[in-house]
C-alpha positions as CSV (number, residue, x, y, z in Angstrom):
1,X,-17.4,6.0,-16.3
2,X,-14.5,6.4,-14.3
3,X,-14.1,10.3,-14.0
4,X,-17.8,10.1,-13.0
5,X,-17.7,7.4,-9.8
6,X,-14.4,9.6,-8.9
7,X,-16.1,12.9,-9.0
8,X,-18.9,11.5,-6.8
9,X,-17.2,10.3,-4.6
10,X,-15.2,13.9,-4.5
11,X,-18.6,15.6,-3.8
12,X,-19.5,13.4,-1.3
13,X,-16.7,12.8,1.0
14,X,-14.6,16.4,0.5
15,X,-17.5,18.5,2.3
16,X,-17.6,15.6,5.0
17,X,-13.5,15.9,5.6
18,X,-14.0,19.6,5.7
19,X,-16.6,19.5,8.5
20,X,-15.2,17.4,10.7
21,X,-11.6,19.4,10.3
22,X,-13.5,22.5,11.0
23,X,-15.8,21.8,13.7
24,X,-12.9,19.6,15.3
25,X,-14.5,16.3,15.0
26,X,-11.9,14.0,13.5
27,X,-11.1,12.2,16.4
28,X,-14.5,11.7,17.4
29,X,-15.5,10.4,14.1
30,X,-16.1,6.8,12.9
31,X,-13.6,7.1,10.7
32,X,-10.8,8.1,12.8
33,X,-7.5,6.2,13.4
34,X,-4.4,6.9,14.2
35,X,-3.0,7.5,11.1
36,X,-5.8,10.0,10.2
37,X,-4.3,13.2,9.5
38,X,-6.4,15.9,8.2
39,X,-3.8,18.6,6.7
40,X,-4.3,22.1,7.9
41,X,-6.9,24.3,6.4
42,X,-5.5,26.4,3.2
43,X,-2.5,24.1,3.1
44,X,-1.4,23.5,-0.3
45,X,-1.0,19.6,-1.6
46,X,2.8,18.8,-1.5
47,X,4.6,16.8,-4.1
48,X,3.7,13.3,-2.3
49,X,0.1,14.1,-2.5
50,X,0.2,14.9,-5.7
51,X,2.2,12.2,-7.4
52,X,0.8,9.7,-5.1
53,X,-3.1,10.9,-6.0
54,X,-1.2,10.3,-9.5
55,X,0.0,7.2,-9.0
56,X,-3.1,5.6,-7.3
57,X,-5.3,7.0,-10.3
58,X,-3.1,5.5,-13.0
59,X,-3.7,2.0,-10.9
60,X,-7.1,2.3,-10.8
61,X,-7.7,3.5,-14.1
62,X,-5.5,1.0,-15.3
63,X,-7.1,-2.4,-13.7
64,X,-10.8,-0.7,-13.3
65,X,-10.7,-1.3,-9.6
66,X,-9.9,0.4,-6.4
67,X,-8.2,-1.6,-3.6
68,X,-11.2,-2.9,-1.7
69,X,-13.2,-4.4,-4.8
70,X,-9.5,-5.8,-6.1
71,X,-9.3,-7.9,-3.0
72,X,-13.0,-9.1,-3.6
73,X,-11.9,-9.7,-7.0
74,X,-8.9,-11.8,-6.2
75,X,-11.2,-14.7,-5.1
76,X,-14.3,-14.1,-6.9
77,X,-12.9,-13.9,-10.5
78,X,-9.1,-15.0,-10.2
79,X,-7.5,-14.3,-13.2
80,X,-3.9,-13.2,-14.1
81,X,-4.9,-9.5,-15.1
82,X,-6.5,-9.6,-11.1
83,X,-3.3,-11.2,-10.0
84,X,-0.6,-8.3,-11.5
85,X,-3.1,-5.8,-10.2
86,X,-3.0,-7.2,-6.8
87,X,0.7,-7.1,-6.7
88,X,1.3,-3.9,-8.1
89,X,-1.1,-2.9,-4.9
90,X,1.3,-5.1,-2.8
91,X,4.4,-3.1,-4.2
92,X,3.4,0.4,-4.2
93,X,1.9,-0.4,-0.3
94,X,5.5,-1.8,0.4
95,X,7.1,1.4,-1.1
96,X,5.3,4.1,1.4
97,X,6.0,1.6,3.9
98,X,10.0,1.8,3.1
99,X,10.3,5.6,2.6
100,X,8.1,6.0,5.9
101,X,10.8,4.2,8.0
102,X,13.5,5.7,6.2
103,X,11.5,9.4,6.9
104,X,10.8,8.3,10.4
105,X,14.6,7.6,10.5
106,X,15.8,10.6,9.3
107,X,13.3,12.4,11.9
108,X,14.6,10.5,14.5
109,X,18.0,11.2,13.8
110,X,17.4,14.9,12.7
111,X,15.4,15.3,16.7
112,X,18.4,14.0,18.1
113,X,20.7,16.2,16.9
114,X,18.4,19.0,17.5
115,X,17.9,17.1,21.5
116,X,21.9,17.4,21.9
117,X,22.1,21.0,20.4
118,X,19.1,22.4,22.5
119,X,20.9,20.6,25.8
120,X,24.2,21.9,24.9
121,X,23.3,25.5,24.7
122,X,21.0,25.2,27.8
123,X,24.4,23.8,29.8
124,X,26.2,27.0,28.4
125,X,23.1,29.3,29.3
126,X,23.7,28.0,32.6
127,X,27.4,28.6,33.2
128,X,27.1,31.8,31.3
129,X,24.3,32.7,34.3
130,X,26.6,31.3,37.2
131,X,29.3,33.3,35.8
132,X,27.3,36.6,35.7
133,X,25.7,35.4,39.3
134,X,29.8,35.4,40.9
135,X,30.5,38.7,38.9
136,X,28.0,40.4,40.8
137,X,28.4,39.0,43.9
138,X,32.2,39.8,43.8
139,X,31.1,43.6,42.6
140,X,28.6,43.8,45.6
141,X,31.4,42.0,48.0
142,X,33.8,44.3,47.4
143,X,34.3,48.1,48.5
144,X,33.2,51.0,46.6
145,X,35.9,52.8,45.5
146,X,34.8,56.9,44.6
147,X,37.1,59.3,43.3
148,X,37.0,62.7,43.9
149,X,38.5,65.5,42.1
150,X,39.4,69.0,43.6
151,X,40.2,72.2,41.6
């Protein structure tokens, strides 16, 4: 059954992803690319996780296949249940794709404006130092005044 291939491949790969996490081997692992990113241990699954996991389980509970056997499928058994399985992969692949560029876009923009803020203040650091710097180079420039008092 279904719950029983996803449940062994749950035992099989999780302890694998922890180990290499913990022992800091992802990036010398077989597996690892670029866009391998192992979340922090103790982190808790965000919303995206979840209702992608969601989503990518209805799909393959739906059609009976993950995505690598689907693409096998499309040429050895073409058939039109294959076919709308194949592009609802297509779509949901083009989705992430679109919100990652409009993310990546946001980020971009949000580090700019963070970029112009952080060289802003350091240019008013700066004058606020020079300013201090004359200050005390008029004080020590200029005479001491005392003032004495008599009874």
């Amino acid at each position: 059954s279904l719950a029983f291939v996803m449940g062994s491949a749950l035992v099989i790969t999780f302890p694998y992803f922890q180990a290499l996490q913990r022992f800091g081997l992802q990036e010398k692992s077989l597996l690892h690319a670029s866009c391998l990113d192992l979340p922090p241990l103790g982190k808790k699954p965000d919303l995206t996780l979840v209702v992608g996991a969601i989503l990518f389980g209805v799909g393959w509970g739906t059609c009976g296949l993950c995505p690598g056997p689907l693409w096998v499928n499309v040429g050895a058994t073409p058939s039109w249940e294959i076919l709308v399985a194949l592009v609802g992969l297509i779509m949901g692949i083009g989705t992430w794709e679109a919100r990652q560029k409009l993310l990546n876009s946001k980020i971009m923009a949000t580090a700019v404006e963070v970029a112009d803020v952080i060289v802003v203040s350091s240019m008013e650091d700066g004058k606020a130092q020079q300013n201090e710097a004359r200050k005390e180079t008029q004080r020590a420039s200029s005479p001491a005044v005392t003032v004495s008092t008599t009874d």
